[in-house]
C-alpha positions, 0 to 999 in steps of 0.5 A: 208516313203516308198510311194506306186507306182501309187500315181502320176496317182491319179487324184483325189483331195486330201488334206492333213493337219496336225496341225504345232505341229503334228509328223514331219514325218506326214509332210513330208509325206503330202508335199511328196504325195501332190508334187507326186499327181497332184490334192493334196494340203497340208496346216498346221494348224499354231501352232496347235498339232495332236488333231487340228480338235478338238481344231478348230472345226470351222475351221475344218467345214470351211476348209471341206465346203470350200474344198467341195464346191471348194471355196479354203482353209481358208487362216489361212490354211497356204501352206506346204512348198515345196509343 
């Protein structure tokens, strides 16, 4: 993956999730643009796929109030390695 230039001057929080079982590619490409960007944050969704949001609607609400209210990710939330 070819990253766009400027994404390390981004300052604005970003969150970056895939579901553990998501495409190996999609990430890579998160843990690559939350180690670039200064205020991102990439976690993965423990053995869930693409449809993850769907599949765990409560944690999908959770993780966006937490996120939106500044009050940290769900633990179950689990930080990408590398990251």
């Amino acid at each position: 993956m070819t990253l766009p230039e400027g994404m390390d001057k981004v300052m604005t929080p970003t969150l970056f999730v895939a579901g553990e079982r998501e495409a190996k590619e999609t990430t890579a490409s998160n843990r690559k643009l939350a180690v670039l960007m200064p205020n991102a944050s990439c976690r993965i969704a423990p053995k869930l796929s693409h449809g993850w949001l769907a599949q765990e609607q409560n944690l999908h609400i959770e993780m966006v109030k937490a996120w939106t209210e500044d009050k940290g990710i769900p633990a179950v939330l689990e930080k990408c390695p590398g990251a």
